[in-house]
Backbone as a ProteinNet text record, in pm:
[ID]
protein_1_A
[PRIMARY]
XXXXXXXXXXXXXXXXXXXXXXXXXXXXXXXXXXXXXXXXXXXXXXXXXXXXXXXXXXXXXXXXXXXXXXXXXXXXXXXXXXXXXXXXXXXXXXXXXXXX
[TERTIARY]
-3860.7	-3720.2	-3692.2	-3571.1	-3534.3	-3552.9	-3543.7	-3504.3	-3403.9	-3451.3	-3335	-3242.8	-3087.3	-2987.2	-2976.9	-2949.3	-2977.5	-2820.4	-2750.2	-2646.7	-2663	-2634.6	-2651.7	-2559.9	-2670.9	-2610.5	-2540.4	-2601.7	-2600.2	-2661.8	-2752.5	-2865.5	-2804.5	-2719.3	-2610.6	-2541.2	-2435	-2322.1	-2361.7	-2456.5	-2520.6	-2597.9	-2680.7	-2696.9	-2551.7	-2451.6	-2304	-2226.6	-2241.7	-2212.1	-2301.4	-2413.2	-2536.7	-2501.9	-2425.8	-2375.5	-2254.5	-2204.1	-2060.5	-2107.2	-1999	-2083	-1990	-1881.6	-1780.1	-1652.7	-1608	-1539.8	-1423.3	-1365.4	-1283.4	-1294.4	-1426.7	-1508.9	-1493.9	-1548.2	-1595.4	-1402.1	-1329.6	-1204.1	-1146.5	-1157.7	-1117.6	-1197.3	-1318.8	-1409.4	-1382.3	-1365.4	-1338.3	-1194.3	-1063.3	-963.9	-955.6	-1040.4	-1025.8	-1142.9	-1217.8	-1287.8	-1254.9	-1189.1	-1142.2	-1007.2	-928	-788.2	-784.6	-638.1	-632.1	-671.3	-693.6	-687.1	-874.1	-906.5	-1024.1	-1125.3	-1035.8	-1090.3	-1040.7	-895	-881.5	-995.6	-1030.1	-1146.8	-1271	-1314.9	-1412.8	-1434.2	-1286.8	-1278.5	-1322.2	-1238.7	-1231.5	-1355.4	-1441.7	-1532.4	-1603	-1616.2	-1727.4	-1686.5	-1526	-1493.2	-1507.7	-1498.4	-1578	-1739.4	-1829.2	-1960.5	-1967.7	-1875	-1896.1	-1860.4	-1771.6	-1700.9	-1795.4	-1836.6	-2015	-2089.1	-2134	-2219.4	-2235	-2086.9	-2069.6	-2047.4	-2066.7	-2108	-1946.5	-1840.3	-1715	-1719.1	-1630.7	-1622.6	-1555.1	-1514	-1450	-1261.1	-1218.8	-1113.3	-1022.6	-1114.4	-1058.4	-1121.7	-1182.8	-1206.2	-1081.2	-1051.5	-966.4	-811.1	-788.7	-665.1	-663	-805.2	-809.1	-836.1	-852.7	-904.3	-810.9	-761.1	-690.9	-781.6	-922.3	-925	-1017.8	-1020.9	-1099.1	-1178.9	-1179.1	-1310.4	-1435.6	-1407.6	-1504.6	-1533.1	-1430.4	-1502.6	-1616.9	-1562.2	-1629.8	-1753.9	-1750.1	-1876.6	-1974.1	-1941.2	-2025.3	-2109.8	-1960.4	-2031.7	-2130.1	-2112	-2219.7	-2298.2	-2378.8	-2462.6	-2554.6	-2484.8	-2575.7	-2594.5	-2575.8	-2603.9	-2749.5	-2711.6	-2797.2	-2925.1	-2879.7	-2996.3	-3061.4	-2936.6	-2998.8	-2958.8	-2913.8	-2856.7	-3008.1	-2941.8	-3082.8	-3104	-3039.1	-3056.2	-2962.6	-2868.4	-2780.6	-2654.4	-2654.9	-2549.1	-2586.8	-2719.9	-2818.5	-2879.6	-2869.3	-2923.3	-2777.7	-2679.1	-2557.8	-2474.3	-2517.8	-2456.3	-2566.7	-2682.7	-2786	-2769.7	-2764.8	-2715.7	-2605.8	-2505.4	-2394.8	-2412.9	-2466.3	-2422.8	-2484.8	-2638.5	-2689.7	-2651.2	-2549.2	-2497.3	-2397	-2297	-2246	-2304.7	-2385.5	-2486.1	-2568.7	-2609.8	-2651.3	-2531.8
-1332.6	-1295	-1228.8	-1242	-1188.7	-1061.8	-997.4	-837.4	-778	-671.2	-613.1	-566.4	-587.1	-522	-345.6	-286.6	-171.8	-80.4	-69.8	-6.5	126.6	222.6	333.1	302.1	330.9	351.4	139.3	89.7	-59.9	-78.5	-40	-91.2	-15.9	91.1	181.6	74	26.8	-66	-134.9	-228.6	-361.8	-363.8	-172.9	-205.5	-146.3	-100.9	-82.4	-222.2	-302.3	-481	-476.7	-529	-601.3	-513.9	-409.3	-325.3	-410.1	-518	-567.7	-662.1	-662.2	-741.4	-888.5	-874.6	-991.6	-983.8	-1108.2	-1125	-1017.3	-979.1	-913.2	-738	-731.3	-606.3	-634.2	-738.2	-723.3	-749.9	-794.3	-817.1	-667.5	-583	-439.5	-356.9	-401.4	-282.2	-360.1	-477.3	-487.2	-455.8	-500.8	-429.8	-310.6	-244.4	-89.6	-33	-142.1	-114.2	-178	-316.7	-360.2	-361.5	-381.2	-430.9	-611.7	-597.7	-697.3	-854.4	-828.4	-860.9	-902.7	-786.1	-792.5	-874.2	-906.9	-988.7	-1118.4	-1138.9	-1260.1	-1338.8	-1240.9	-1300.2	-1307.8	-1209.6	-1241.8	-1377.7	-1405.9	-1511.4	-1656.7	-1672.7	-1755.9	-1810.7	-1698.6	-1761.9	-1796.1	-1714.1	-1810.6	-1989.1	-1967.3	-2129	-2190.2	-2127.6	-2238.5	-2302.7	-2128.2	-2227	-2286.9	-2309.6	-2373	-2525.5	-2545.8	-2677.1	-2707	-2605.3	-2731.6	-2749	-2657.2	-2727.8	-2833.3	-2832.7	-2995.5	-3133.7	-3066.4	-3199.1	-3241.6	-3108.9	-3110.4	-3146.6	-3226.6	-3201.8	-3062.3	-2984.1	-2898.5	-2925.2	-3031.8	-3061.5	-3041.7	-3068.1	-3052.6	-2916.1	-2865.1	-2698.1	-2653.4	-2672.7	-2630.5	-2627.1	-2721.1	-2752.3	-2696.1	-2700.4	-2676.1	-2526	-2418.2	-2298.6	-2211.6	-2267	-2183.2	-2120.7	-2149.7	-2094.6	-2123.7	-2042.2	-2138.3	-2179.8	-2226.2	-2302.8	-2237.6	-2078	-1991.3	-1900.8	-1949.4	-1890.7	-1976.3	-2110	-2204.7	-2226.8	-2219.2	-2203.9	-2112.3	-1995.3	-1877.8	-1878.7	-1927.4	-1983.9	-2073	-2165.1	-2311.3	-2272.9	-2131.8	-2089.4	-1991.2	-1947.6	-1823.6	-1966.8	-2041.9	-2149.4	-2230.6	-2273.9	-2382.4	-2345.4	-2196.3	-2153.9	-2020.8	-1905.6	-1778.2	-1699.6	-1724.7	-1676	-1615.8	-1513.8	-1492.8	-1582.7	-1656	-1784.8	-1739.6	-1601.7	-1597.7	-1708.6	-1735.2	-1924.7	-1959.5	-1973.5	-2113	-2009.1	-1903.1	-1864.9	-1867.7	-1808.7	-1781.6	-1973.1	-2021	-2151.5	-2286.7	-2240.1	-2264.4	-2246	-2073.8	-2031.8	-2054.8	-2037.7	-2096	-2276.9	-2327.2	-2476.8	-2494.3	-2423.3	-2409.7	-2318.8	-2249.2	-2219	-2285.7	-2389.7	-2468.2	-2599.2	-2656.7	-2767.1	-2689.3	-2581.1	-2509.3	-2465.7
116.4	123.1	256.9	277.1	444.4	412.5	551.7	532.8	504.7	400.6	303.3	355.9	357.8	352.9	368.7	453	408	469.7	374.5	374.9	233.2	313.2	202.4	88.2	-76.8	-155.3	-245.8	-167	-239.8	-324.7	-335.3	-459.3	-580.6	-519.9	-622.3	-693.1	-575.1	-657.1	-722.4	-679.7	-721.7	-859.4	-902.2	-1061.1	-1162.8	-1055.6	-1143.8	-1162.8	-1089	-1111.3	-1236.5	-1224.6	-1350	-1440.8	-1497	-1575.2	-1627.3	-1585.9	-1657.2	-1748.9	-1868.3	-1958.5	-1925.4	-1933.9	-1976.3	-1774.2	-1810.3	-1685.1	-1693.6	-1815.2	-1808.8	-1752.8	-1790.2	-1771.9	-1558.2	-1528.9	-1391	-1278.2	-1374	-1324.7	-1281.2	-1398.7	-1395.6	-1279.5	-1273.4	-1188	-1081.1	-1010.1	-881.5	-797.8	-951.9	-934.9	-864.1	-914.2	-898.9	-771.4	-708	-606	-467.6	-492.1	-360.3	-340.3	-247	-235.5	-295	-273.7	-316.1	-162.7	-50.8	61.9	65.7	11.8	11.9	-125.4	-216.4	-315.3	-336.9	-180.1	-196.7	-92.8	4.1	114.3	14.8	-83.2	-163.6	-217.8	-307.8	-388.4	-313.3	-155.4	-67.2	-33.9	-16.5	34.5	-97.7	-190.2	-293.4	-325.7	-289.2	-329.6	-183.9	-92	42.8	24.2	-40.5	-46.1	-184.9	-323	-371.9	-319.6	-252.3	-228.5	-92.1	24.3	84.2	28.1	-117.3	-183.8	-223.3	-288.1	-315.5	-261.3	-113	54.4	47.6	17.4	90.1	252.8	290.8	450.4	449	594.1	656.7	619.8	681.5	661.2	519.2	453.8	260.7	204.6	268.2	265.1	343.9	412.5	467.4	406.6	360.5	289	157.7	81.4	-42	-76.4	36.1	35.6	107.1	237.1	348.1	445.7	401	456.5	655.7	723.2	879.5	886.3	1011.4	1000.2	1077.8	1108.5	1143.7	1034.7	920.8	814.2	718.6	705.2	663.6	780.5	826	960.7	899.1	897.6	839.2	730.6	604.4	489.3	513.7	559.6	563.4	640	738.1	806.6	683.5	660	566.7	429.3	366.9	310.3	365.3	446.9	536.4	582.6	685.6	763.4	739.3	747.6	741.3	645.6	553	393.3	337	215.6	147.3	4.2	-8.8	-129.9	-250.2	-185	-319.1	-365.6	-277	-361.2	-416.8	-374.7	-507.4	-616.4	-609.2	-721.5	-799	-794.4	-850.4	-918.2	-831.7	-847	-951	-959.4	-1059.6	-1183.7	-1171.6	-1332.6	-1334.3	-1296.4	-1340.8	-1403	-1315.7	-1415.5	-1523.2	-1498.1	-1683.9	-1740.6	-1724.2	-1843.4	-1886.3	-1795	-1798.5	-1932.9	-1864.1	-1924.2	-2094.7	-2071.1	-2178	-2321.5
[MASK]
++++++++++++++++++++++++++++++++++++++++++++++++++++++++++++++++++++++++++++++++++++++++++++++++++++

């Protein structure tokens, strides 16, 4: 695994996340932790790297998200090359639980 992240006090937030049980639970606690500016850039990008996952071009990310293409750049870098594999872990379980 790459080298750890080290911003004080993350490993904080991150077991107050794994603490939510239901979406409605994690809707409320991010409500109340980000702006709204800041959970639409959240949202954005998880649907940019879901849609290169799915060998979207740029162009229909673009239309279908809003959002750039130095953001979609980014995404598809931390994906591709220097990411720590949290897409594919997040996007794994998600479809078996999907399929399950």
């Amino acid at each position: 695994m790459k080298e750890k992240m080290e911003i004080k006090n993350l490993d904080e937030l991150f077991e107050a996340v794994l603490c939510l049980e239901t979406v409605e639970e994690c809707r409320a606690f991010f409500k109340d932790l980000c702006t709204v500016p800041e959970l639409k850039a959240l949202s954005q990008r998880f649907q940019v790297a879901k849609l290169l996952t799915e060998n979207h071009v740029y162009s229909d990310i673009v239309s279908e998200t809003g959002a750039s293409t130095a953001t979609i750049s980014r995404v598809n870098r931390s994906i591709s090359y220097d990411g720590s594999g949290g897409y594919s872990i997040v996007f794994d379980r998600m479809k078996d639980k999907k399929q399950g």
